[in-house]
Structure formats: structure tokens, C-alpha cells
KEKOL-985734 format. One record per residue (C-alpha): residue in three letters; residue number from 1; x, y, z. Coordinates in steps of 0.25 Angstrom, whole numbers. Layout:
KEKOL-985734
aa  i  px  py  pz
ALA  NUM  X  Y  Z .
...
end
This chain:
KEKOL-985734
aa  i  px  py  pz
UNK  1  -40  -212  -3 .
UNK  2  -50  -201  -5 .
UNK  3  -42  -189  -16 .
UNK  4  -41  -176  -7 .
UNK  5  -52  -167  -12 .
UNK  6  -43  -155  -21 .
UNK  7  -52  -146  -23 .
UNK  8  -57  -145  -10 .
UNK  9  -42  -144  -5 .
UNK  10  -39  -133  -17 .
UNK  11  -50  -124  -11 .
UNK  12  -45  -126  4 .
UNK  13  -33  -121  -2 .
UNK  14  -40  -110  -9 .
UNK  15  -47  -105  3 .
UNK  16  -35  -105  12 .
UNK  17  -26  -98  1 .
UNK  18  -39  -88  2 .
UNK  19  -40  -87  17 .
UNK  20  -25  -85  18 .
UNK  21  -25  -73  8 .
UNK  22  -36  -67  15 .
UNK  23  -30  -68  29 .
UNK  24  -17  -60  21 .
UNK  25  -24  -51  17 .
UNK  26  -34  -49  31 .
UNK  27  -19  -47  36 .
UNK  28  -14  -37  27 .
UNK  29  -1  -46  25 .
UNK  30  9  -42  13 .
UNK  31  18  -51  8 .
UNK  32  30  -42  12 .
UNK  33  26  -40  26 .
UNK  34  38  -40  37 .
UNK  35  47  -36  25 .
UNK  36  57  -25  29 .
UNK  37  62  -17  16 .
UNK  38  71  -4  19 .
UNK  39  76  4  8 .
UNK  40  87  15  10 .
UNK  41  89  28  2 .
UNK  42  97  40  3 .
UNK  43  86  52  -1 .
UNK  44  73  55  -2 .
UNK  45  65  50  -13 .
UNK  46  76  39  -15 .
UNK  47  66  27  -11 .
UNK  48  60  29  -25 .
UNK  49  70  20  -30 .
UNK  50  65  8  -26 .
UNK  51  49  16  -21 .
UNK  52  41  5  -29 .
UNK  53  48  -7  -22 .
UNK  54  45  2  -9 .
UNK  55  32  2  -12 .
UNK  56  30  -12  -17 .
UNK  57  35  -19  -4 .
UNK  58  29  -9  5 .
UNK  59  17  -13  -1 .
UNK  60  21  -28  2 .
UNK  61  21  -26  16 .
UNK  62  36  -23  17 .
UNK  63  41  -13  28 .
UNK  64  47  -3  19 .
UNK  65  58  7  25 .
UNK  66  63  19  18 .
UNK  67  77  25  22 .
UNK  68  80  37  17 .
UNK  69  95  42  21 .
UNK  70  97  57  17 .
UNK  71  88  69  18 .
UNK  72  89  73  2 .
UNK  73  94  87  4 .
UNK  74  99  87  -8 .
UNK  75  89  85  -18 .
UNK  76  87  96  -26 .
UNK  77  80  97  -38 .
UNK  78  70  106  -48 .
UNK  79  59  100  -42 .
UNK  80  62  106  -27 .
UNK  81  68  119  -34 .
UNK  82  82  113  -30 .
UNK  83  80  114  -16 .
UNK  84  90  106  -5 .
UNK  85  92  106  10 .
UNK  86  82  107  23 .
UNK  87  70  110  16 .
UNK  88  73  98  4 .
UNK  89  76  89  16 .
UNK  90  61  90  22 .
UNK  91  53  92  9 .
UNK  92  61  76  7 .
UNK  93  59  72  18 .
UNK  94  43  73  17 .
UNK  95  45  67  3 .
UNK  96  51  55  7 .
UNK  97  41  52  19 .
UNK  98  31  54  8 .
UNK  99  38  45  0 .
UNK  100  41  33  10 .
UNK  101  25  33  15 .
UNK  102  20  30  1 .
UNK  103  30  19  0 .
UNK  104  27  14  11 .
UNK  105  41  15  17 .
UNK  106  44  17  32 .
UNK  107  54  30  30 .
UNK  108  68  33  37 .
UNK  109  75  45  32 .
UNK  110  87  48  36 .
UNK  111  93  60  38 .
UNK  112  106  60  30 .
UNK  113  112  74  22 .
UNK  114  111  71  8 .
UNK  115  122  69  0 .
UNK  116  126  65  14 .
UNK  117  136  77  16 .
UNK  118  144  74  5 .
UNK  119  150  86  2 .
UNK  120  156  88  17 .
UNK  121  166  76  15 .
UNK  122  167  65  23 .
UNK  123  163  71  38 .
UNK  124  151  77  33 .
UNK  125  147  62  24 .
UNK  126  153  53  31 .
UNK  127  146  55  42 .
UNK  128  132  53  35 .
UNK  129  139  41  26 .
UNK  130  141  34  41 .
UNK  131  129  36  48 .
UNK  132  118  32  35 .
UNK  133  123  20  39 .
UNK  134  122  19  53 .
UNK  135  108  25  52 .
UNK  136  104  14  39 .
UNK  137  111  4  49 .
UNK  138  101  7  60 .
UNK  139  90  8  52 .
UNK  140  92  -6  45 .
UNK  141  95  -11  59 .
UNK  142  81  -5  65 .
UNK  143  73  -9  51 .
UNK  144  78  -22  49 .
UNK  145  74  -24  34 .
UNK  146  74  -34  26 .
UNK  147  78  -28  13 .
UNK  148  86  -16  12 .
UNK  149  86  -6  -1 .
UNK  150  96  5  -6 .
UNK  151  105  9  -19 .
UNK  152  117  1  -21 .
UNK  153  129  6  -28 .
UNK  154  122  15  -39 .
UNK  155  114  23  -29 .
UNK  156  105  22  -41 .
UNK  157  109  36  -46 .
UNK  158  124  36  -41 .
UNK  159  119  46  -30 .
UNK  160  129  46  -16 .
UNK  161  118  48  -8 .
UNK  162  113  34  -14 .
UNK  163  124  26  -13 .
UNK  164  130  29  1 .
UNK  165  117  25  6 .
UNK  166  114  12  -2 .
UNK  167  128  9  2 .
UNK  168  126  13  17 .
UNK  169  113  2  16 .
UNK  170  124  -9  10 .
UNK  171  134  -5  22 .
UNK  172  125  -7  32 .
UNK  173  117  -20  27 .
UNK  174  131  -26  25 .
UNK  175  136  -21  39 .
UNK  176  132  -32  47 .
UNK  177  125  -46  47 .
UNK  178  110  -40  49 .
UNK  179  103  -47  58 .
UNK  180  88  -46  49 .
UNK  181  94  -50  34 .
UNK  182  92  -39  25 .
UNK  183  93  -40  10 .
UNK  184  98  -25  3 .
UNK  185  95  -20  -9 .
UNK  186  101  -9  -18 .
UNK  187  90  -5  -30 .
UNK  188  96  -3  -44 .
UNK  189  92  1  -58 .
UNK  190  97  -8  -69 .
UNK  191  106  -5  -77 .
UNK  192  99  -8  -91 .
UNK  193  88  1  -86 .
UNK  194  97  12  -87 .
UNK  195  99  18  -102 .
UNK  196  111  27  -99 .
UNK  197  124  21  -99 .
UNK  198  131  28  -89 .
UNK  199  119  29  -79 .
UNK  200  118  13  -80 .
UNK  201  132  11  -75 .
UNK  202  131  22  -64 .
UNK  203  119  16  -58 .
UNK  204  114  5  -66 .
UNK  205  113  -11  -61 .
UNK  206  115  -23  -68 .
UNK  207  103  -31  -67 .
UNK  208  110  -44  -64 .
UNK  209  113  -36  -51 .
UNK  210  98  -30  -49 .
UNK  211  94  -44  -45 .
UNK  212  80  -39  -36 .
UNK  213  70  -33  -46 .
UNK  214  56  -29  -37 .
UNK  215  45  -27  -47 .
UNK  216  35  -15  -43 .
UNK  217  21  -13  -44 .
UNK  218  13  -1  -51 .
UNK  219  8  3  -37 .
UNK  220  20  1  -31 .
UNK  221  25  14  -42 .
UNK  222  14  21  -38 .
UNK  223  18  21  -25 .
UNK  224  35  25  -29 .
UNK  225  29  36  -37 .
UNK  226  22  41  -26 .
UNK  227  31  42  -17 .
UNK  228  42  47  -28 .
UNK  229  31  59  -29 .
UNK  230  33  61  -14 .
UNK  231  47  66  -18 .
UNK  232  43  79  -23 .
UNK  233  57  86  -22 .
UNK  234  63  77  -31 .
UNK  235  54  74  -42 .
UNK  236  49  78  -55 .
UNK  237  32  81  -51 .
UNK  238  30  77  -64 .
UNK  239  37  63  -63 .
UNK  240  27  52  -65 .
UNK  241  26  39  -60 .
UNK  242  29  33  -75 .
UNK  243  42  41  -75 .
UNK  244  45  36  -61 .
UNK  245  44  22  -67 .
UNK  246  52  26  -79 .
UNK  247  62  32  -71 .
UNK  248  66  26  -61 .
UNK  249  60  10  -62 .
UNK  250  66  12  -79 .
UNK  251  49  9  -80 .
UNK  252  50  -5  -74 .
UNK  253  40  -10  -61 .
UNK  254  56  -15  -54 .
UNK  255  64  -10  -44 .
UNK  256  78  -17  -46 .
UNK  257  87  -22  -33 .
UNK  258  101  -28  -30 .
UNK  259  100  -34  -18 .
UNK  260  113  -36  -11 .
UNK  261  118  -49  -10 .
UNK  262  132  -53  0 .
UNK  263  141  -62  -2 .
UNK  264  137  -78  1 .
UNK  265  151  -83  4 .
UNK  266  165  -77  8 .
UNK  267  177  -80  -4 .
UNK  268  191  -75  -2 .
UNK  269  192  -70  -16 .
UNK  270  186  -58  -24 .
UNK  271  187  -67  -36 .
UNK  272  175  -74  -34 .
end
């Protein structure tokens, strides 16, 4: 019986391992393409939370989707000489649509009072509260995602804005049996990352729980400190991209998620 000839097989391996490399690159494939990611904030500049992870998969070929739910009327600071209304409305506007192309994000901003008229009780909020999510309903239903990002119960700074809309994303993934599966997401900052006491337990996780750890590259920061400059009503000018890493990824190349995870069986106790 004549030996099969394994260097000449190897090569033939070699070479189609070549050819197919080639063709994928000829193509422009990416390993993410088809994917759909959607992540879902309440104001301008808010993305910046999880910007490099935006960045990375965008750069994977991922379809990324920005929804942006409130017009950030609100936002008052020293550096737009505590300006607030109309005027702040359109400057954030143009920051976000700035910020979103770098990303490489495909932008929907809502148009949503902020603070979603709190002050004037329940017919002035609820009103807002009810229809972020039948408008977050359409959107998803249109989009079809794969994967679904927002805050959980933290709101990453406690902020109302923040956590009504994380928890309008929740309502309306666990609404109905979604025809497309999606998987949701609420990012988080670990708990032991956080020096100060009380600001761990007020918006601090357990690491047990942050169970999805993406790891970023140095060009995917460039890109989240780029866009984080597009939002020049709200910054420091003097903020560089070392204190934005310091900041807010505590100087680690990771964004941290918990994904959501339902039940797998039905029990007629709460005494598991």
C-alpha cells in the first residue's frame, strides 16, 4: 500500500488555507458581519459608557445602533457657562451625531424632555414614562437586534433619567416572546474598583454578577476618546485620553456586562 505523501498534503493544506484568506479579505468579510448590536441610553454623551466596545464591534463588522431617548436640556455646566433649554438642545444635538459617526453607530435620538417632566407630577411624566416605551418597543421590533445594551438597576450614577430607561429596555425585552432571540445586556462597574464606600454600594457590582468582561483595544480608545471630545458642552477641554481611561474604565482595556439571564424552569415556591 503506497504511504500518502504528507508533505505534499500539508502544502495543499497550506495553500487552500492561503487562498481562502485571500478570498476573505478580496471580500471585505469581518468576523462580526450580520450581527446586530443596539445600545440604548437616555442623554447625549451617555454612549460613552460603553464607546470602546461600540468601537471594537463596529470595527468587527457588527451593525451598531445608537438610541439616544432624551434631548439633554438639562445639562448644565462651567463649561457651557451653565446654559440649559432650546439652544443646549441643538448644540447636543450636533454633538451626538458627531459623536455616533465616529463610532461608527447608526443614530436614533429620541426626543424625550429631560428629567422627563418630573417636576409636573404624574400627567406631565407619565405620559413620557409610557411612551419611551412604546417608541423603544417599535424601534427594537423594526431593528431586530441580536444583542441589546442599557443600565441596570444602578443607572451607573443612581441618575432617574438612567434607570427609567434601562428599565423601560427590561420591560419591553421581557414583554413578549420576540420572534428574532435577543440577548440584553446592562453594563456595570465592579464593585472593588470603586475606593469609596458608600459610592460602592450605590452603584457598585459584585463581580460574580458581572459575568461578560469584553476586552478593548488601544484603537478602539482612541476612537471612545474622540467621540467623548465631540461632546463639548459637557467636558473638561483639558480632559485627556489617560484620564478617560482612569476615569471611567478605573485604567483597565474592559468593559464589564450582566447579561440578563430568565428563568430555565417554573417551581411553585420562592424557596428555591
Amino acid at each position: 500500500m503506497k504511504k500518502p505523501n504528507f508533505r505534499f498534503l500539508f502544502s495543499s493544506a497550506l495553500t487552500l488555507v492561503l487562498m481562502l484568506s485571500v478570498q476573505h479579505e478580496l471580500h471585505g468579510q469581518k468576523p462580526l458581519e450580520g450581527k446586530v448590536l443596539m445600545a440604548i441610553f437616555a442623554h447625549p454623551d451617555d454612549e460613552g459608557t460603553v464607546a470602546p466596545i461600540l468601537a471594537k464591534y463596529s470595527r468587527e463588522g457588527a451593525q451598531i445602533h445608537l438610541v439616544t431617548v432624551t434631548d439633554g436640556r438639562y445639562g448644565s455646566n462651567e463649561f457651557n457657562n451653565h446654559m440649559e433649554g432650546d439652544t443646549l438642545v441643538a448644540i447636543r444635538r450636533e454633538e451626538l451625531k458627531c459623536s455616533a459617526a465616529i463610532l461608527g453607530a447608526k443614530l436614533r435620538h429620541l426626543d424625550y424632555h429631560d428629567q422627563l417632566r418630573a417636576a409636573e407630577g404624574y400627567d406631565g411624566h407619565i405620559p413620557q414614562a409610557r411612551g419611551i416605551i412604546k417608541d423603544l418597543n417599535a424601534i427594537i421590533e423594526e431593528v431586530k437586534p441580536d444583542v441589546l445594551i442599557t443600565w441596570g438597576p444602578d443607572g451607573w450614577s443612581n441618575h432617574m433619567d438612567h434607570r427609567l430607561v434601562g428599565a423601560s429596555v427590561t420591560q419591553v425585552y421581557l414583554s413578549k416572546n420576540w420572534e428574532k432571540p435577543m440577548s440584553l445586556y446592562f453594563c456595570g462597574v465592579p464593585s472593588d474598583l470603586i475606593e469609596n464606600p458608600e459610592e460602592r454600594m450605590l452603584h457598585g457590582l459584585e463581580r460574580k454578577y458581572l459575568t461578560t468582561k469584553v476586552a478593548f483595544t488601544d484603537e478602539d480608545l482612541d476612537k471612545a476618546y474622540l467621540s467623548h471630545k465631540c461632546h463639548k458642552s459637557q467636558i473638561n477641554p483639558e480632559t485627556t485620553k489617560e484620564d478617560l481611561k482612569k476615569n471611567w474604565y478605573k485604567n483597565s482595556m474592559f468593559i464589564y456586562l450582566r447579561k440578563f439571564e430568565g428563568p430555565k424552569e417554573t417551581s411553585d415556591t420562592v424557596f428555591d
